[in-house]
C-alpha positions as CSV (number, residue, x, y, z in Angstrom):
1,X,24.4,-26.7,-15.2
2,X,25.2,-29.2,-12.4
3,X,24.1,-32.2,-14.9
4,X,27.1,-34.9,-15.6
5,X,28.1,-34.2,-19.2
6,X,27.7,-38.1,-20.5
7,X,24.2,-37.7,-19.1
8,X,23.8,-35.0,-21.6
9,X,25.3,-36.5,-24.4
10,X,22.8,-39.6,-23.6
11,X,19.9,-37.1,-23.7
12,X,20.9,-35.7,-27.0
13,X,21.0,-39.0,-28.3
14,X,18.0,-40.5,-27.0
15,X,16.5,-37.3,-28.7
16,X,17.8,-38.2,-31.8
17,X,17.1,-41.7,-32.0
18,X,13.7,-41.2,-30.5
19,X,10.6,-41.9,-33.4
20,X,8.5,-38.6,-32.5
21,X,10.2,-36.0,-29.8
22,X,10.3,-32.3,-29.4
23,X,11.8,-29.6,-27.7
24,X,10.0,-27.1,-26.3
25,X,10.8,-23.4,-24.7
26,X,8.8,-20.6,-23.9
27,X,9.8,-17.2,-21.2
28,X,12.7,-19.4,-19.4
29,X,14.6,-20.0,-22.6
30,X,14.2,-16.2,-23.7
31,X,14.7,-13.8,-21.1
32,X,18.3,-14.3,-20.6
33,X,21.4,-13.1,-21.5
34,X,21.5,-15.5,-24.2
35,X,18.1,-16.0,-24.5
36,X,18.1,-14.9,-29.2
37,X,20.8,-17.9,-29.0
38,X,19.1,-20.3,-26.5
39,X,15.2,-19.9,-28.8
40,X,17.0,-20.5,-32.4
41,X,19.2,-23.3,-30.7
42,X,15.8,-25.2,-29.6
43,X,14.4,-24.8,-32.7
44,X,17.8,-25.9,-34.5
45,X,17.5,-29.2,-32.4
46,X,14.3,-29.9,-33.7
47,X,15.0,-29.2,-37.4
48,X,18.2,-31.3,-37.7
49,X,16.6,-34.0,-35.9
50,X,13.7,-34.5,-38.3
51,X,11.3,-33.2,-35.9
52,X,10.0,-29.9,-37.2
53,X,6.8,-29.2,-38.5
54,X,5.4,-32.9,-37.8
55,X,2.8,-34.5,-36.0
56,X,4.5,-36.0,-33.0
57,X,7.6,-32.6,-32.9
58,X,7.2,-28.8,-33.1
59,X,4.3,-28.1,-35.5
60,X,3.1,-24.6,-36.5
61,X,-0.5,-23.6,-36.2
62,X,-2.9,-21.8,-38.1
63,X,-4.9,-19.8,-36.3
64,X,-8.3,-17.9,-37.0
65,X,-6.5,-15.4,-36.9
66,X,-3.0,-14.9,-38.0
67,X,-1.2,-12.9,-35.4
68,X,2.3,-12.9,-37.3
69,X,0.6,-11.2,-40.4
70,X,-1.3,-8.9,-38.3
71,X,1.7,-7.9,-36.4
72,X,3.7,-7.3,-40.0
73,X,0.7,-5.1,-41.3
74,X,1.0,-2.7,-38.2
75,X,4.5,-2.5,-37.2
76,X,6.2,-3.9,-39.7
77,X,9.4,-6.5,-39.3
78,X,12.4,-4.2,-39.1
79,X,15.2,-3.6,-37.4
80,X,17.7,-0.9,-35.9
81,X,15.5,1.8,-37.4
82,X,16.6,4.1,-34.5
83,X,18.7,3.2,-31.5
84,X,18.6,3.9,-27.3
85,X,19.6,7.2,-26.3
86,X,22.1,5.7,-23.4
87,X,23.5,2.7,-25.0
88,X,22.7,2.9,-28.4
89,X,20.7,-0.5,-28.2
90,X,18.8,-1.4,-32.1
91,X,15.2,-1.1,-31.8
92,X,12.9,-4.2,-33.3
93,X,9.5,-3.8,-34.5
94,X,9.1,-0.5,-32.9
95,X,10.2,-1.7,-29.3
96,X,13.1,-1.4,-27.5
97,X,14.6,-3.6,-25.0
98,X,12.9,-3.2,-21.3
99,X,16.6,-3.3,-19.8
100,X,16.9,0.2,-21.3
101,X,13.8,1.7,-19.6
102,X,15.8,2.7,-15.5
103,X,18.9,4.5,-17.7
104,X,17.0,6.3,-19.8
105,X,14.6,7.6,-17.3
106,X,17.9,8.1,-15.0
107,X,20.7,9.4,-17.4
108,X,20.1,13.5,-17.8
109,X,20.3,15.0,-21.4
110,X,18.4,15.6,-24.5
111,X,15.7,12.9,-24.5
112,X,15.8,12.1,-21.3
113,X,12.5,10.3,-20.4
114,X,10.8,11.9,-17.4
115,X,6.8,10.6,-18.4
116,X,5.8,7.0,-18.8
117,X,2.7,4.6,-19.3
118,X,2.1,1.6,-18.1
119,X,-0.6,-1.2,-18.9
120,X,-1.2,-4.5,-17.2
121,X,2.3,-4.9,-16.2
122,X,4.8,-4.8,-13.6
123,X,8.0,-4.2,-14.8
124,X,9.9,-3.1,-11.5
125,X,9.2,-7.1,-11.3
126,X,9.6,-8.7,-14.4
127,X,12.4,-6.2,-15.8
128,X,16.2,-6.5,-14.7
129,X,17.5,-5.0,-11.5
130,X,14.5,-4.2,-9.8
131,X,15.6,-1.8,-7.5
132,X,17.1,0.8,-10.2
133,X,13.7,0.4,-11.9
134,X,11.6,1.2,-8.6
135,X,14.3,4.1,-8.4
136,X,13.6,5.7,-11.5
137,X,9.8,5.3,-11.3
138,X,10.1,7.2,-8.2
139,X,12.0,10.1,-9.9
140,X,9.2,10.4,-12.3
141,X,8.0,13.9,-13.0
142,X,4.1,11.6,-14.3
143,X,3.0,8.2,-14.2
144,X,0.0,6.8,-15.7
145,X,-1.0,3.4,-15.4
146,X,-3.7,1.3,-16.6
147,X,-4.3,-1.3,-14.1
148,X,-6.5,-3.1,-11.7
149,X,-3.9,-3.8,-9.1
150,X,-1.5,-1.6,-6.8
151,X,1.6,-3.6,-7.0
152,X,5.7,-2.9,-7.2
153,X,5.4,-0.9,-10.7
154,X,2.0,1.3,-10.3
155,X,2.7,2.3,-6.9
156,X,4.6,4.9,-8.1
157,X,2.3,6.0,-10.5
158,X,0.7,9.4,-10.2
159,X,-2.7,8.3,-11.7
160,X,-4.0,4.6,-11.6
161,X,-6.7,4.3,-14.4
162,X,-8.4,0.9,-13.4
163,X,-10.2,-0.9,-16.7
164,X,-13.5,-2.7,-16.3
165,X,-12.5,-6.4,-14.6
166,X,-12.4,-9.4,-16.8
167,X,-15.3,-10.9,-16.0
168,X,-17.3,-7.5,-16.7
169,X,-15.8,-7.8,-20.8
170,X,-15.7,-10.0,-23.9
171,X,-12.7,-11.8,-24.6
172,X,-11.3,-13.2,-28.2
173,X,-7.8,-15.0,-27.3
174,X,-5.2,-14.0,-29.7
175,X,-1.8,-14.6,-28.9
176,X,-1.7,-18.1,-27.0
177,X,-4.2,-18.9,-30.0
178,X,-1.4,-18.7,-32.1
179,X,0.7,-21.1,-30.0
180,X,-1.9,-24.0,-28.7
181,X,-1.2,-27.6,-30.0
182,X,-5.0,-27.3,-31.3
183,X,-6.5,-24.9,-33.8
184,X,-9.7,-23.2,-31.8
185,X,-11.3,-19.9,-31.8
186,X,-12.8,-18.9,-29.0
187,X,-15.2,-15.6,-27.9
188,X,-15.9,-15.1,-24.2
189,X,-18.9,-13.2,-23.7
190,X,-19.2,-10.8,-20.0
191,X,-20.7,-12.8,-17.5
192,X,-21.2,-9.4,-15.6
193,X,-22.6,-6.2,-16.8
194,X,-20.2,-3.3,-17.1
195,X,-20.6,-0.3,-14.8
196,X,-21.8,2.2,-16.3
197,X,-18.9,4.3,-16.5
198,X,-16.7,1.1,-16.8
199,X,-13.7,1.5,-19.2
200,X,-12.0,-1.6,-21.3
201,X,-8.1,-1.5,-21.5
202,X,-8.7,-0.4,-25.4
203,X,-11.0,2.5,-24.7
204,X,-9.2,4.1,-22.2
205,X,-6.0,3.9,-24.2
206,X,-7.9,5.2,-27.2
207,X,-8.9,8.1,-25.4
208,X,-6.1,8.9,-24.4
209,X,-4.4,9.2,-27.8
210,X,-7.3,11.0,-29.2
211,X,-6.5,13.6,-26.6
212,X,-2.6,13.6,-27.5
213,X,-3.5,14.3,-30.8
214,X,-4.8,11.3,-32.6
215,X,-3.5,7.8,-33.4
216,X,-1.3,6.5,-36.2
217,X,-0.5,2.9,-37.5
218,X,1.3,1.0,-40.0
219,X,5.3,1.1,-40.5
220,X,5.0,4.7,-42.1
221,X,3.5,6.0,-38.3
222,X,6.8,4.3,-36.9
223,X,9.2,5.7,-39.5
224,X,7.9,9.3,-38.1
């Protein structure tokens, strides 16, 4: 890593020595190639040196609302319940990893993906190999996305459905709720009126399901 290893050693024993420390990770330490490793590692570090789950280390929070239990109640916590067509990478909690998304649009053969959806994000950026994920986009037969912005991913995209803008929407933080060094709850109320055929994210994606044929949640939707 270009650091002198005695400089490391030093680190790791000022770390241990130290009264109150922590280490501390987030999107750099998981989106690797070792990145499962690299997250239980950190957390390892902070459990053998006393600083878990104390004021001063890595403390857990409790939220207004519990995202972890929320999450269990509507996908479930499982694992390798079905598998990637291609590769035959496990699923988790009804996902499966974005690296798979350009072969599986790509490879020909039963279950071959040739429609996708996408919301808020930009995956021909943020995934893998960008230029075999702007490939497959391209080879498409439909796109949707639900998005505000024209950028590397919704470019190819058939049909932009744009939701109302943030500002025009309330807001109730969830996630980073559940990982803030304070407890707070916090509603952001619209500070401008929503057109009147504005769409949120949520009722556009509900519509859309009610015309696929209806919604289902829970584990039981995800064993189907």
């Amino acid at each position: 890593v270009g650091i002198p290893a005695a400089h490391i050693a030093q680190t790791a024993r000022d770390f241990a020595a130290a009264r109150r420390a922590v280490a501390y990770g987030r999107v750099g330490v998981c989106q690797n190639e070792f990145g499962t490793t690299a997250s239980v590692l950190l957390e390892a570090l902070n459990v053998v040196t006393g600083n878990f789950d104390r004021p001063g280390g890595a403390m857990f929070t409790t939220p207004a609302v519990d995202v972890a239990t929320l999450g269990r109640a509507l996908v479930g916590n499982r694992y390798a319940r079905w598998r990637s067509r291609v590769r035959q990478l496990p699923e988790f909690g009804g996902n499966l990893p974005a690296c798979v998304i350009a072969e599986e649009i790509e490879t020909p053969g039963e279950g071959q993906i040739r429609g996708f959806v996408t919301v808020a994000g930009n995956p021909v950026s943020s995934v893998p190999d960008s230029a075999a994920m702007a490939r497959a986009f391209a080879s498409l037969d439909f796109m949707v996305s639900v998005d505000c912005f024209i950028n590397e991913t919704t470019r190819h995209a058939r049909l932009i459905l744009p939701p109302v803008h943030a500002l025009e929407r309330s807001h109730y933080d969830l996630v980073l709720s559940a990982l803030a060094v304070r407890n707070v709850a916090k509603l952001s109320l619209p500070v401008l009126p929503k057109p009147a055929n504005g769409r949120t994210d949520w009722e556009i994606l509900y519509e859309l399901g009610m015309r696929l044929g209806g919604m289902r949640l829970g584990p039981k939707a995800l064993d189907a």
